[in-house]
N, C-alpha and C positions, 0 to 999 in steps of 0.2 A: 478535719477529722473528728473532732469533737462535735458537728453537726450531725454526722453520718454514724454515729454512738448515740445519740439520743434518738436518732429518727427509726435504728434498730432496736433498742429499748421499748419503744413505745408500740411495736406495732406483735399484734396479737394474733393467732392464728382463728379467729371467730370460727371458718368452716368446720377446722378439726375439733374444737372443744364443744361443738354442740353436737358432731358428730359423737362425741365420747360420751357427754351427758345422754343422746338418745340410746347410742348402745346400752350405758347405764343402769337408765329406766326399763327397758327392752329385759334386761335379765332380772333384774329383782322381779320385775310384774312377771315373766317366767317363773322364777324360782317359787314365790308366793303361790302363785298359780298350782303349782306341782303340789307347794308343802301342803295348802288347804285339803289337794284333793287324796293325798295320804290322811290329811288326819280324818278324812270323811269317811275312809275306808277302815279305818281304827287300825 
C-alpha cells in the first residue's frame, strides 16, 4: 500500500495544468487587450 501512496503522490495532471496556464494567459492578453483599447478611447 505504501507503494501505491507514493506512486499517487507523484503523479501530476500535466494535460490539465497547462490547459489552466493557457486559459490563463488567454484571459489577461483579453483583458489587457480590452483595458488598452478603453484607455485609447479616454
Amino acid at each position: 500500500m505504501g507503494n501505491e501512496e507514493t506512486e499517487h503522490e507523484e503523479f501530476t495532471p500535466k494535460g490539465a495544468i497547462a490547459f489552466f496556464v493557457v486559459l490563463l494567459v488567454f484571459f489577461i492578453v483579453t483583458w489587457f487587450a480590452l483595458y488598452f483599447e478603453m484607455l485609447g478611447r479616454g
